[in-house]
C-alpha positions in Angstrom: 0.0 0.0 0.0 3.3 2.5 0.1 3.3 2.7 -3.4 -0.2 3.2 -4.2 -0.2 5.8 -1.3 2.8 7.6 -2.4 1.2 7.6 -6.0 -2.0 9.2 -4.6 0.2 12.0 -2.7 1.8 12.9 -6.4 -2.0 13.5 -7.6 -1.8 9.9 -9.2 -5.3 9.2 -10.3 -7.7 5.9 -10.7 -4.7 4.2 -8.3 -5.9 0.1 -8.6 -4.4 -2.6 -6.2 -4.5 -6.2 -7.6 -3.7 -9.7 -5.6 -2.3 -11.3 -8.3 -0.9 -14.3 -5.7 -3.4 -16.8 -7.0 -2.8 -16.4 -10.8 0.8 -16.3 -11.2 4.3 -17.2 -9.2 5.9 -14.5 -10.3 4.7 -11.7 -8.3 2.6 -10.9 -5.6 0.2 -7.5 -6.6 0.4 -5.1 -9.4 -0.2 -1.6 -8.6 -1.5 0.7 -11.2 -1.9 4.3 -11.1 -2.7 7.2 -14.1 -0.7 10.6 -14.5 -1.6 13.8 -16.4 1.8 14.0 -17.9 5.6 12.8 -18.1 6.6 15.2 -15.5 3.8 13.5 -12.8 4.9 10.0 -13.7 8.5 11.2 -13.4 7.6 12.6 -9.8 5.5 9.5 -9.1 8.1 6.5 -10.3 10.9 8.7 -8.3 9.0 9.1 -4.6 7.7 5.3 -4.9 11.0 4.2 -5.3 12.6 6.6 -2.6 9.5 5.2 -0.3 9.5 1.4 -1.3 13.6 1.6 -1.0 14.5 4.1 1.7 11.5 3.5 3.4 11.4 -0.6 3.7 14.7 -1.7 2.2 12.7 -2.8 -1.0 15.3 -3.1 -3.8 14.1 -2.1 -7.6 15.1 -4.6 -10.0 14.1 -3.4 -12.9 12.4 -0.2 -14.6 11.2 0.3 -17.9 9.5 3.2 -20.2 11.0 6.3 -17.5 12.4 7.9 -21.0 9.5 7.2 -23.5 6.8 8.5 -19.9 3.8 6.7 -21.7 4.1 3.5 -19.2 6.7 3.8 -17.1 7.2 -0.1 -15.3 8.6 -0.2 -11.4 9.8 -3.9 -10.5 10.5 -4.9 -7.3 9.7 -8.4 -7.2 6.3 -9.3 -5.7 5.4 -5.7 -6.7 5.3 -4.5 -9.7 3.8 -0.7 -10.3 2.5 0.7 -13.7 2.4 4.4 -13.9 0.4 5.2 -17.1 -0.6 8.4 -18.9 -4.6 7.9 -19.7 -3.9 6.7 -23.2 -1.9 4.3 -22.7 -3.9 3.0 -19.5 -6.7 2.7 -21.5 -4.9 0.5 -24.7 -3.5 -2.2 -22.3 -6.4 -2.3 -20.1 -4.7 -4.7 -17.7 -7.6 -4.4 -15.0 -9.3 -6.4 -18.0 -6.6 -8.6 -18.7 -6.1 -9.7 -15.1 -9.7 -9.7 -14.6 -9.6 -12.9 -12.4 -7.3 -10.5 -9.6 -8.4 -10.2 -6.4 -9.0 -6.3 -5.8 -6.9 -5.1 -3.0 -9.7 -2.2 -1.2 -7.9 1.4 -1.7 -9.7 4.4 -0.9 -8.5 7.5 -1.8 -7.7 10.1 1.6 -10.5 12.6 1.3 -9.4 15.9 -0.6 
């Protein structure tokens, strides 16, 4: 929940937690979370990764689209986050491709 909280407090929007521990081995929940634009998704994928790292000792081991900003991809293992811009979100629809993931409740804090 540090991630998706830390994307909420950089204005990330539509922020979805999946349990994905009874479909697949190789990770544990996917964490997805929309920006406005590269500079929000830059902001985002940097303070979830000074949180996850500094924060708990979570290591990234991987990162992927930070230049291109239309999907940028945070692995660390059982997490892995997905910072999208709407677009892009919206193409890959993974909430429909993972359909059979257990929703993890997140409420947004009130405004």
């Amino acid at each position: 929940m540090v991630a998706a909280r830390t994307a909420e407090a950089n204005r990330g929007r539509d922020i979805a937690v999946l349990d994905m521990r009874a479909i697949t081995p190789m990770f544990d929940y996917f964490v997805l979370a929309t920006g406005s634009s590269r500079r929000q998704l830059h902001a985002m994928s940097e303070e979830i990764d000074h949180a996850l790292e500094e924060g708990l000792g979570d290591k990234r081991l991987g990162i992927e689209g930070y230049i291109e900003s239309r999907w940028i991809l945070l692995d660390y293992g059982d997490i892995v986050i997905h910072l999208f811009e709407p677009e892009t979100r919206e193409y890959y629809a993974l909430e429909e491709l993972w359909a059979h993931a257990k929703r993890v409740p997140f409420e947004p804090k009130p405004v």
